[in-house]
C-alpha atoms as one frame of an Amber mdcrd trajectory, in Angstrom:
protein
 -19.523  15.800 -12.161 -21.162  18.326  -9.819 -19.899  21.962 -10.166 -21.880
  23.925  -7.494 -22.728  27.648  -8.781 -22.100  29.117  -5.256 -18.358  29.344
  -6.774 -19.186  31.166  -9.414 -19.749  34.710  -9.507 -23.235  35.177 -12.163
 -25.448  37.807 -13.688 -28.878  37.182 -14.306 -30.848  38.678 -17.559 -33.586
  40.921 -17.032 -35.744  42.214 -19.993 -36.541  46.132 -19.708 -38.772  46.686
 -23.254 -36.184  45.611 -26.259 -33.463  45.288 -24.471 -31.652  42.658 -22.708
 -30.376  43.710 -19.288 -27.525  41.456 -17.202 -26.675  42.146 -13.365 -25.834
  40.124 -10.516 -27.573  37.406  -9.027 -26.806  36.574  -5.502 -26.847  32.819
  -5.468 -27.637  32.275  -2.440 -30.957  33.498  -3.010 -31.254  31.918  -6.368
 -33.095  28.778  -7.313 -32.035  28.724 -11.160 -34.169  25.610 -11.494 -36.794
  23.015  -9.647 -35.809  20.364 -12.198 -33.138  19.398 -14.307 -32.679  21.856
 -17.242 -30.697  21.831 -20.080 -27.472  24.496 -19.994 -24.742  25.187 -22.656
 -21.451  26.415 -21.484 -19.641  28.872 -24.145 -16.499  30.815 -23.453 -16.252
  34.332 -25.363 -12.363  35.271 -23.844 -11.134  37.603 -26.698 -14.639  37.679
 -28.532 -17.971  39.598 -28.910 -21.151  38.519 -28.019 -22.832  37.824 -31.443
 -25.494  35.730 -33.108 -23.043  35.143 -35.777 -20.313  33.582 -32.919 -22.724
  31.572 -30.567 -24.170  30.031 -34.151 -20.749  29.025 -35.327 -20.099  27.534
 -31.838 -23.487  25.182 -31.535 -22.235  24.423 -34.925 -18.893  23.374 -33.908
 -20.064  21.399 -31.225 -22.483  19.462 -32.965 -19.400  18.780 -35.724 -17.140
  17.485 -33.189 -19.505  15.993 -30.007 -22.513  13.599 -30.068 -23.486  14.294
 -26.630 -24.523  17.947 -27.652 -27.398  18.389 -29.622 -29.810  21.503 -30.786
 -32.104  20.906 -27.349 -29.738  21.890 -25.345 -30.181  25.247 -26.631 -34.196
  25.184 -26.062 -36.174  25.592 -23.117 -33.024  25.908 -21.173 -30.026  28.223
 -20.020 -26.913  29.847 -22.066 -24.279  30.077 -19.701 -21.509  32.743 -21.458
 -18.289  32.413 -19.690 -15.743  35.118 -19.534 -12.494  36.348 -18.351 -12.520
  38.672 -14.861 -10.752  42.017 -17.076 -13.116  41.411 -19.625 -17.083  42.958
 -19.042 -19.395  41.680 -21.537 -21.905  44.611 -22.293 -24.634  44.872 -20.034
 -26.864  45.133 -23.409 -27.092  42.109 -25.674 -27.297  42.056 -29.280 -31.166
  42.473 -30.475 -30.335  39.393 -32.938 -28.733  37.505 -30.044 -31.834  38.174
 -27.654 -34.776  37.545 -30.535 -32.827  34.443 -31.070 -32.987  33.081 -27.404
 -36.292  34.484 -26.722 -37.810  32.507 -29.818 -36.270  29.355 -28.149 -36.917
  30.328 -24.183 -33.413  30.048 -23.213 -32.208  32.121 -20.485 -28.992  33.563
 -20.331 -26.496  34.103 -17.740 -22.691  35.113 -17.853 -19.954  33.467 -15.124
 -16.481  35.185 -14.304 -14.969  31.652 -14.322 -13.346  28.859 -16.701 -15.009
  25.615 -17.024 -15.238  23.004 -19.975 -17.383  23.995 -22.701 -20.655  21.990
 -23.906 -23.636  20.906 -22.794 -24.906  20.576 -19.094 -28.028  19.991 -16.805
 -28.475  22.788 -13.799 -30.719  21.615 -11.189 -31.089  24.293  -7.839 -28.344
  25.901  -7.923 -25.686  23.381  -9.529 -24.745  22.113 -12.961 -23.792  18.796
 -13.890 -22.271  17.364 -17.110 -24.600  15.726 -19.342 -23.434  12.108 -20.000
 -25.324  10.696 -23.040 -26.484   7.134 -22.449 -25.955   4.690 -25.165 -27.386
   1.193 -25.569 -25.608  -1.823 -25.849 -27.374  -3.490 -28.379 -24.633  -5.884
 -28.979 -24.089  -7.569 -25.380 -20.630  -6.268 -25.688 -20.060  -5.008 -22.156
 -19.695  -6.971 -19.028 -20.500  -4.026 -17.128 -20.592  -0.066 -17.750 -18.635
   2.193 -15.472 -18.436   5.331 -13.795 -16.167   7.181 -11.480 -17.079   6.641
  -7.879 -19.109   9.364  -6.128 -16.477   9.124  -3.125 -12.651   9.649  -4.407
 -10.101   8.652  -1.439  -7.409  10.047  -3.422  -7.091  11.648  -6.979  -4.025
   9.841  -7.511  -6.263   6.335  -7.116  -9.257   6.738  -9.063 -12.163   3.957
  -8.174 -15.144   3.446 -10.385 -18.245   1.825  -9.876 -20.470  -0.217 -11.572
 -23.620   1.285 -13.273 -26.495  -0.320 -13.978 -29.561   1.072 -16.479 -31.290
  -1.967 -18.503 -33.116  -1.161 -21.160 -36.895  -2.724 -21.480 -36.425  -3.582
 -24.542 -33.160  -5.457 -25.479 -32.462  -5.910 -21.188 -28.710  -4.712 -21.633
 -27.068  -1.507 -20.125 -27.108   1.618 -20.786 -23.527   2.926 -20.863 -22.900
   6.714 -19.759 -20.563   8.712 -22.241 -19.557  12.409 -20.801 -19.027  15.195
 -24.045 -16.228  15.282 -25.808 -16.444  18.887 -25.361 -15.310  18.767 -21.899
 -11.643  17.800 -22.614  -8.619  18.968 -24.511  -5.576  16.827 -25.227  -2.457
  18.266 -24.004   1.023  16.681 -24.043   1.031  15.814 -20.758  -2.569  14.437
 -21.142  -2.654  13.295 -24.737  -5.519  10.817 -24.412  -7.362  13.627 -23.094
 -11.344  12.227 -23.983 -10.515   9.532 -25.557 -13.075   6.996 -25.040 -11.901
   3.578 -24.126 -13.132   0.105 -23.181 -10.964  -2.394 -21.139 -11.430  -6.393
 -21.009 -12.863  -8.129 -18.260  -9.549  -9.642 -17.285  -8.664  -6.162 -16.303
  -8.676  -4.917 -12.642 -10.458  -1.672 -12.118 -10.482   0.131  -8.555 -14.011
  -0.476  -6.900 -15.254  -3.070 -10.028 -15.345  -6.688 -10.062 -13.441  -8.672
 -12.687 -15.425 -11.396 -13.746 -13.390 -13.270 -16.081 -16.361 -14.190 -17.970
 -17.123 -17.001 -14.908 -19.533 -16.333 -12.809 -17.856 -18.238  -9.664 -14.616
 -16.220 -10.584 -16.402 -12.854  -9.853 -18.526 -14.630  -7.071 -15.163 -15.352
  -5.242 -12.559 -12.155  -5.909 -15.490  -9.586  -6.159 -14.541  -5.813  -6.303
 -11.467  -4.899  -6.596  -8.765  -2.892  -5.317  -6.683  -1.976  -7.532  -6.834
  -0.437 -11.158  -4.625  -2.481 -14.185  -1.272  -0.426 -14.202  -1.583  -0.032
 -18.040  -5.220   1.153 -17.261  -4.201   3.350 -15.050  -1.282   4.952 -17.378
  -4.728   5.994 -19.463  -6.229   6.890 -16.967  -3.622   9.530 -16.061  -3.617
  10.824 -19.378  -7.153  11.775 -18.854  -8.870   8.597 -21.189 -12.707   8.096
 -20.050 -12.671   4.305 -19.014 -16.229   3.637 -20.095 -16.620   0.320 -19.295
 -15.384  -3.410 -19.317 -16.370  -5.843 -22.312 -17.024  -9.324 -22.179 -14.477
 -12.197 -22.865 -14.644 -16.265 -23.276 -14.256 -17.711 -19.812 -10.681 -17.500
 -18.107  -9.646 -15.897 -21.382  -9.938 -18.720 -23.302 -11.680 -19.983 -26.128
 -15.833 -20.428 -26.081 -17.621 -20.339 -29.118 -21.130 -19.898 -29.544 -23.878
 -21.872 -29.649 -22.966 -24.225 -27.210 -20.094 -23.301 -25.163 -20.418 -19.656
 -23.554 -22.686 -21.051 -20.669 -22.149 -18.104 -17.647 -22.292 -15.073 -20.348
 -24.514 -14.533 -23.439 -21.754 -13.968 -26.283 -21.258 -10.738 -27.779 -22.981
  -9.815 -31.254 -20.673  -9.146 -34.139 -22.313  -6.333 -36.122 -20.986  -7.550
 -39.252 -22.923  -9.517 -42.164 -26.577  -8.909 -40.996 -25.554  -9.467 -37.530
 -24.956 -13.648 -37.476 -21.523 -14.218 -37.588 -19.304 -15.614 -34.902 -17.482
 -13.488 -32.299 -14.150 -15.490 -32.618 -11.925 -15.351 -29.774 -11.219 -14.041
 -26.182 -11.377 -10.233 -26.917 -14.944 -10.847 -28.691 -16.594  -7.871 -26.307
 -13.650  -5.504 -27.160 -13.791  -5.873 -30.812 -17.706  -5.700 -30.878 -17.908
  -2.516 -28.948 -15.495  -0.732 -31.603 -16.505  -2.569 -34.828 -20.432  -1.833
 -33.578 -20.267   1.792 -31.346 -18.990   5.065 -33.090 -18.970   6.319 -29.473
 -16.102   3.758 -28.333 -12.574   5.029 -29.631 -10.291   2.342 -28.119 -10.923
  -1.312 -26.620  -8.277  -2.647 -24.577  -7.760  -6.147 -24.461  -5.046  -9.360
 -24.321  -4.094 -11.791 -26.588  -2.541 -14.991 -26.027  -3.183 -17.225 -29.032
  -5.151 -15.123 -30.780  -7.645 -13.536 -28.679  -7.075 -10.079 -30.057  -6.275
 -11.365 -33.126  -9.323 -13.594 -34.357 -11.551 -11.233 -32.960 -10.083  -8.298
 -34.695 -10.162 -10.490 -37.806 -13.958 -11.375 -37.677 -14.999  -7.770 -36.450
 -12.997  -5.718 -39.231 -10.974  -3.692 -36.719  -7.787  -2.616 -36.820  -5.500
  -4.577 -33.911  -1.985  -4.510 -32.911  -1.011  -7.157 -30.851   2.226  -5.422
 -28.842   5.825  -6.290 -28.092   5.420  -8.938 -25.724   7.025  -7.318 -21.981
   6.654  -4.025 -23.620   3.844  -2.463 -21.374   3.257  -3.516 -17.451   0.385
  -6.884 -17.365   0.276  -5.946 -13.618  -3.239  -6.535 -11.832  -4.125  -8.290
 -15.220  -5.559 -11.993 -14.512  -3.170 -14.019 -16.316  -3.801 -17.270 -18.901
  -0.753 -17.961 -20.134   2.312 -15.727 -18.879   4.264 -16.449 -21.136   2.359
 -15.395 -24.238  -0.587 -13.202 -22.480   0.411  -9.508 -24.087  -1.688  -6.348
 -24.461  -3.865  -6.263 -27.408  -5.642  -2.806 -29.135  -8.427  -2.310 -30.985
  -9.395   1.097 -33.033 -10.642   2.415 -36.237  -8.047   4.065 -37.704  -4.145
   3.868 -37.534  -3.218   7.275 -36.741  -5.320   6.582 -33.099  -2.851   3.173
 -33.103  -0.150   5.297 -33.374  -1.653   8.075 -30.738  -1.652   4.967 -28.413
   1.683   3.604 -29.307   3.679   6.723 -28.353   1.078   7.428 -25.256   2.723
   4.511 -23.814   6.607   5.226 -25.038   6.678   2.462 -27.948   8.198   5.012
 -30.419  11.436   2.613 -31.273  11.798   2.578 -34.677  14.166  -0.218 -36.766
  13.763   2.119 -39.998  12.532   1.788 -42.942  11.978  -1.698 -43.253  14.298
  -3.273 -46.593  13.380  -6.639 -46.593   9.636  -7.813 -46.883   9.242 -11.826
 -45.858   6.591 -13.583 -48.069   6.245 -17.215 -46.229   5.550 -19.592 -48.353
   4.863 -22.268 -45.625   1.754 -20.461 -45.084   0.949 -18.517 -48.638  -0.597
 -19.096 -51.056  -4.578 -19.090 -48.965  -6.851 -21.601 -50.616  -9.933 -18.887
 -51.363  -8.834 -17.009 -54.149 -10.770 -13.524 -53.028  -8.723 -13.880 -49.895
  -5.365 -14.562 -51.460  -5.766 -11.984 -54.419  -6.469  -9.239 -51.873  -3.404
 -10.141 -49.355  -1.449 -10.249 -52.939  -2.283  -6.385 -53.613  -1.584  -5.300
 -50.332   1.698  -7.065 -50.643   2.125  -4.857 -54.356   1.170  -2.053 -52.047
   4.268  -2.561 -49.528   6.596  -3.189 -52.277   5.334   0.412 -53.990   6.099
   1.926 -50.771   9.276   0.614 -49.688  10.591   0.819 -52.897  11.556  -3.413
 -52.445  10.164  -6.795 -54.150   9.167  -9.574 -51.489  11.647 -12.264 -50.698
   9.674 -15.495 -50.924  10.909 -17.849 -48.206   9.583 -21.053 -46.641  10.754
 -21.223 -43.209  10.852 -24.762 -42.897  13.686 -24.805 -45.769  15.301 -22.015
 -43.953  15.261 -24.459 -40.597  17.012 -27.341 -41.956  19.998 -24.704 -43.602
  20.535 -22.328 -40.611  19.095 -23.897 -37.436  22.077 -25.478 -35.044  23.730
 -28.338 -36.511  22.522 -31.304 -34.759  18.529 -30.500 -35.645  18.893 -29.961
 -39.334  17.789 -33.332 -40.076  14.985 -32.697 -38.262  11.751 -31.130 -39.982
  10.382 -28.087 -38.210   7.079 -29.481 -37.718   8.529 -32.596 -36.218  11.054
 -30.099 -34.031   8.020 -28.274 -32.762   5.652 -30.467 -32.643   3.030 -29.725
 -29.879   5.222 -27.917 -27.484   3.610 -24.501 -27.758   0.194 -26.210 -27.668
   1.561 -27.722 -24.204   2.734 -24.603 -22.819  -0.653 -23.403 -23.709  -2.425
 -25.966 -21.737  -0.075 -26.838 -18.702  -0.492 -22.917 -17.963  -4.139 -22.214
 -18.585  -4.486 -25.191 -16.015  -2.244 -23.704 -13.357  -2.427 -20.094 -13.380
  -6.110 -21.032 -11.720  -5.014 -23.301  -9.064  -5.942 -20.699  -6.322  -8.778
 -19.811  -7.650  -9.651 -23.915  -7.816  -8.650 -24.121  -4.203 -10.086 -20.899
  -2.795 -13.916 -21.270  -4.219 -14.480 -24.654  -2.599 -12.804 -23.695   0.633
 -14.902 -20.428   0.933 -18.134 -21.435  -0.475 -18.178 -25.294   0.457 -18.970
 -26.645  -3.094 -17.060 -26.640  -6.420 -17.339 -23.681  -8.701 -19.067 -24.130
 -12.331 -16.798 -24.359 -15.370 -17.815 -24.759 -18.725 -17.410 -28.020 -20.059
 -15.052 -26.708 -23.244 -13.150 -24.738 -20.271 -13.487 -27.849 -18.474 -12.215
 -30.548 -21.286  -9.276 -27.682 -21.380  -8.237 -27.902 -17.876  -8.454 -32.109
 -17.861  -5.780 -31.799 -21.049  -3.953 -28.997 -19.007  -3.658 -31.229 -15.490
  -2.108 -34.322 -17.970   0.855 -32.262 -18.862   3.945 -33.583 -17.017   6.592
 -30.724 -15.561   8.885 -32.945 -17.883   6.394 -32.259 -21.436   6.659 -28.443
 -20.029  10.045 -28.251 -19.332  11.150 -29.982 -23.101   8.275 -27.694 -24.647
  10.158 -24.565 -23.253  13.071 -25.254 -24.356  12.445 -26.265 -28.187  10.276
 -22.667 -27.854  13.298 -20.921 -26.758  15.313 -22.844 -29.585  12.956 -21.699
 -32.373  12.887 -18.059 -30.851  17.019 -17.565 -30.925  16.944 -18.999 -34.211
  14.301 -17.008 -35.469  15.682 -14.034 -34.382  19.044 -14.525 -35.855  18.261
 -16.493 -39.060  15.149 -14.567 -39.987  15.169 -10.919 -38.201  18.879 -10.661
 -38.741  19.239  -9.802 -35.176  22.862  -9.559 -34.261  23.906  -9.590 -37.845
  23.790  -6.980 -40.191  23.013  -3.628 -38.175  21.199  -1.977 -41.473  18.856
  -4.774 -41.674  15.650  -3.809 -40.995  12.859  -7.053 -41.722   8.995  -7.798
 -41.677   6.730 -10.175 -42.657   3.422 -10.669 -43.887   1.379 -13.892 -42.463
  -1.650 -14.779 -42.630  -4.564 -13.621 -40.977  -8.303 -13.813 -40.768 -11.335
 -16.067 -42.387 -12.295 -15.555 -46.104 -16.410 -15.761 -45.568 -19.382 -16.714
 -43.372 -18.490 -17.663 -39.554 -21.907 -18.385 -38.987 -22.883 -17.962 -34.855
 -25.328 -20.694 -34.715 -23.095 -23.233 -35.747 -22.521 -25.994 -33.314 -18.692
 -26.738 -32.404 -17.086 -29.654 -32.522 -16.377 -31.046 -29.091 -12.707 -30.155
 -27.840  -9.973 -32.620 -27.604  -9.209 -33.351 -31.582  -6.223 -33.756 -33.131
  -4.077 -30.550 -32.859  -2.412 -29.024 -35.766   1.313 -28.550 -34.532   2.866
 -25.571 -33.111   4.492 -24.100 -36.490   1.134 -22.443 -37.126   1.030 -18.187
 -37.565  -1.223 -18.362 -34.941   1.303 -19.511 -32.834   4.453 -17.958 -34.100
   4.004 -14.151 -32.456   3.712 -15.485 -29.096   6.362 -17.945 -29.093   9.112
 -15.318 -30.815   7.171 -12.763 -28.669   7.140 -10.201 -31.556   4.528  -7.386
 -32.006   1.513  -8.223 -34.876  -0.618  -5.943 -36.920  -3.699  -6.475 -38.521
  -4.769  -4.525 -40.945  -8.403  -4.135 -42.625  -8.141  -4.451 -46.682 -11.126
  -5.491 -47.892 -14.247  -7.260 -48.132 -15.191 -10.871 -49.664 -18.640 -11.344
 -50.699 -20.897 -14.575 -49.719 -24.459 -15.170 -50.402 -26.051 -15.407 -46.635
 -28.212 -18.065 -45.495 -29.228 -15.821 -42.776 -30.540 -13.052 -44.608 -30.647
 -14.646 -48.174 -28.374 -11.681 -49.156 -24.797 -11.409 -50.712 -23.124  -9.893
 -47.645 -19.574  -9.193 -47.233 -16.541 -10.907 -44.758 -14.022  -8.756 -43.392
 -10.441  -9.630 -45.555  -7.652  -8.961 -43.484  -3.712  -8.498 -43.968  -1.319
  -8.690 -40.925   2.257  -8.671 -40.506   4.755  -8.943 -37.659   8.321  -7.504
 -36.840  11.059  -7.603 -34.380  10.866  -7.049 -31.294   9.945  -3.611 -30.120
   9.090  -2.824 -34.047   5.735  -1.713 -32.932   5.766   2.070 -34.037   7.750
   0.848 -37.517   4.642  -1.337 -38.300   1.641   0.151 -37.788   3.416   3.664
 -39.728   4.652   1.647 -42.419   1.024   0.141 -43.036  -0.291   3.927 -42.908
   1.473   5.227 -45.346   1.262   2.536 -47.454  -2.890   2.393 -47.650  -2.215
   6.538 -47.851  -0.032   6.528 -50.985  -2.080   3.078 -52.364  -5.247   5.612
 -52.113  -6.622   2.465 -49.810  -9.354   3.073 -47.024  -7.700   3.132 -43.890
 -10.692   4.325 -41.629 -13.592   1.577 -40.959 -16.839   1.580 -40.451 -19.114
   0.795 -37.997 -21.810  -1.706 -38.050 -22.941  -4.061 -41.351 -19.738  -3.281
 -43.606 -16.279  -2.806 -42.738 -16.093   0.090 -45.773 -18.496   0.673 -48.485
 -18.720  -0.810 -51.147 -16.834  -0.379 -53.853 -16.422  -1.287 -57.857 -12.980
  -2.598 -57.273 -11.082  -5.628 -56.116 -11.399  -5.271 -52.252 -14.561  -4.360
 -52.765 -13.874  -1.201 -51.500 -15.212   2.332 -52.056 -12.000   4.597 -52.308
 -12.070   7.691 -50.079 -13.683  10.739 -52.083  -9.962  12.698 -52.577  -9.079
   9.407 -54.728 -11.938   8.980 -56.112 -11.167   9.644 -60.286
């Protein structure tokens, strides 16, 4: 941003002997600089000039903004901000001015409110300084910016921005300070850095899909997400858009991400798998302090396994909840909007951002599924079994083991009873899945040839997915959708309670997450195996269309081939709820790691927390610490 100085009434310091003189400069006779120079912005309404007060400021913003650092405030100009009834003295401090003379910063006062923090004057204007960060991890498709031409500020477009770096040949990505922006509650993601999928539309930036002849085709767009844009309007900094398996589907790396390089995960010396859709999203916050918030989708798990294998926290929401318009579809019916932070207290800044602030209560029945527990690696089970301790502590409840499948042939209607819920199921979510990741790309099949007079590449996993997709009768689809619909009423009323007792307020933990090494380098097995049912967790939240949460607990070691180390997997807990029991969950699981003294906060890069002497494996924060 470009804020020109003719705006702005200014003095100008002038040294006479020891003291500091200020006065007016007319500015437009002033050249303040010939090349870009570094400026801070400070605001003094309702305080003294002092060494003491500018200290304490460069202090604070170094504390709170990693755009701003100490040479800022050398070589360059102070720019002291005031009110237009208050006069700073025309005589500055003898600290203040040995201070600034020992650094050869100039300094100038404006009669004007602007953001605080750090800046670059060149002539007679100052920009913001946007730091530029390197994407060492290949997790961004592109980097953004807004456009330099704005038709409208109720329309925002962006454009692309492109800086490679010699070294690793990925982009820089622009940040702006954090100093510039204040959360408000009408703009309450004032700042907040965020990252958006590549399945997103963004106004003036091509969504790619992770397929080269997708972006070839649809190019730039016109039109911005409408959940993206609800951030947007709250002021969020839309930073960039990360990379996803093709179409949204699944691509796994050696062999099967052909158009895009995969994304590194930053965990375990830096060779583990990226797992999933959403594998740019969850690399950009489990790698980049500087990314708050990724937003992504998940289907069948691409939030989900990615959030798993990253360490991140993820809550996969209410399906219909928030608006998927201008979102490229996979499979309607499940397709949902995913999140990815560090912490659950910016989940739950998110959550009531967008108006998911239904609660059901305090929940007073906690669902332990046997069907599914207990998982065969012992580190993995023994830490999902003291988060589960931890729930009980907190709601004051003991589990209620249950195996749905039991449950099914009691309570589901009458004439399926004697049918097993495996057999019941059978593959009819998996053919959903497939008959619509086939068809939502019809046009898109049509449209490339017709425009561009070949046929446009597709991987061959993508590939082997659409031949199983095109098999799928309207019949198979039709009979699928109705034994999902089946399963959903009856899990809603046999399981949730729903329409039964009011007070009843139930969640459930399921399983979530891999116990140890994922290695990247690993050559898949080719696609088209047996499948393994649709009564799978994996499954479940899309086809009941419930929110999911998963939650970082702790770390398993393994002894790494790739750096001959004992490294550490992410260990994950996640449970689900009702409908619409978004809020319930992810405050539930805060307060429970709060009063269990757990971690809650993870870290970027190598290790999810550090390490600790415990059973997770994790350090406790220093206020538990014994």
């Amino acid at each position: 941003m470009t804020v020109p100085f003719q705006s702005l009434a200014q003095r100008h310091e002038v040294q006479l002997g020891s003291s500091s003189y200020l006065y007016e400069l007319p500015l437009e006779t002033a050249l303040l600089a010939r090349s870009p120079t570094p400026a801070v912005v400070i605001s003094i309404f309702n305080s003294p000039i002092s060494l003491e007060f500018i200290e304490e400021t460069f202090s604070r913003f170094e504390a709170e903004d990693d755009v701003f650092n100490e040479h800022f405030t050398t070589g360059g100009l102070l720019i002291i901000q005031h009110s237009s009834e208050q006069q700073p003295s025309p005589i500055l401090p003898g600290d203040v001015n040995e201070y600034f003379n020992a650094r050869s910063t100039r300094i100038l006062t404006l009669d004007n409110s602007i953001p605080e923090g750090p800046y670059f004057v060149l002539g007679q204007s100052l920009h913001q300084a946007w730091r530029l960060y390197l994407d060492s991890l290949s997790a961004f498709a592109t980097a953004v910016l807004p456009a330099d031409e704005q038709e409208s500020e109720d329309a925002i477009r962006y454009q692309h921005f492109h800086a490679a770096d010699l070294i690793y040949s990925t982009s820089g990505v622009p940040v702006p300070s954090r100093l510039y922006y204040k959360k408000t509650a009408a703009q309450p993601l004032a700042g907040v850095r965020v990252t958006i999928k590549d399945n997103m539309h963004l106004a003036g930036v091509t969504t790619g899909l992770g397929n080269r002849a997708y972006a070839e085709l649809y190019d730039k767009q016109e039109v911005t997400s409408k959940y993206v844009r609800s951030f947007i309007e709250k002021r969020a900094i839309i930073m960039g858009k990360t990379k996803l398996s093709a179409f949204a589907g699944s691509e796994i790396p050696p062999n099967q991400c052909i158009d895009y390089f995969p994304p590194w995960n930053p965990r375990g010396f830096g060779y583990q798998g990226p797992s999933g859709s959403s594998s740019g999203a969850a690399a950009s916050i489990a790698g980049y302090p500087w990314v708050d918030v990724a937003l992504c989708t998940d289907t069948t798990g691409s939030l989900r396994h990615p959030a798993s294998s990253h360490g991140t926290w993820g809550h996969r929401i209410t399906w219909g909840a928030v608006s998927m318009e201008n979102i490229v579809p996979a499979v309607p019916l499940y397709d949902n909007m995913g999140l990815l932070t560090r912490t659950p207290t910016l989940l739950q800044e998110l959550l009531t951002a967008a108006g998911l602030i239904t609660s059901i209560g305090k929940p007073n029945k906690l669902i332990y599924p046997t069907d599914w527990y207990p998982l065969a690696n012992e580190g993995q089970q023994r830490m999902n079994e003291a988060f589960l301790s931890a729930l009980e502590s907190y709601l004051g409840i003991e589990h209620t083991k249950l195996s749905l499948k039991e449950e099914w042939s009691r309570t589901a209607p009458e004439d399926l009873r004697d049918i097993s819920l495996d057999d019941f199921l059978d593959e009819s979510a998996i053919l959903v899945n497939g008959y619509f990741a086939y068809h939502t790309f019809d046009d898109f099949r049509r449209e490339y040839p017709a425009r561009f007079e070949k046929q446009p590449y597709v991987s061959p996993t993508h590939t082997a997915l659409w031949e199983r997709g095109e098999k799928i009768t309207k019949k198979e689809l039709d009979e699928s959708l109705e034994k999902i619909r089946i399963f959903k009423d009856w899990f809603n009323r046999s399981i949730w309670n729903i329409g039964g007792d009011p007070d009843a307020a139930t969640i459930m933990l399921v399983p979530q997450g891999r116990p140890g090494a994922n290695y990247r380098d690993v050559v898949s097995m080719p696609a088209g195996g047996p499948n393994s049912g649709s009564y799978t967790p994996i499954f479940t939240t899309p086809v009941i269309r419930c929110p999911q949460l998963v939650v970082p607990i702790g770390q398993n070691p393994y002894e790494s081939r790739v750096s001959g180390l004992t490294e550490y997997a992410p260990i994950m807990a996640s449970i689900i709820g009702p409908s619409n029991s978004d809020a319930t969950l992810v405050e539930v699981v805060a307060k429970v790691l709060d009063k269990a003294g757990w971690p809650s906060t993870i870290l970027n890069g190598r290790l999810m927390f550090t390490k600790g002497d415990n059973e997770r494996n994790a350090e406790l924060p220093p206020e538990r610490e014994l």
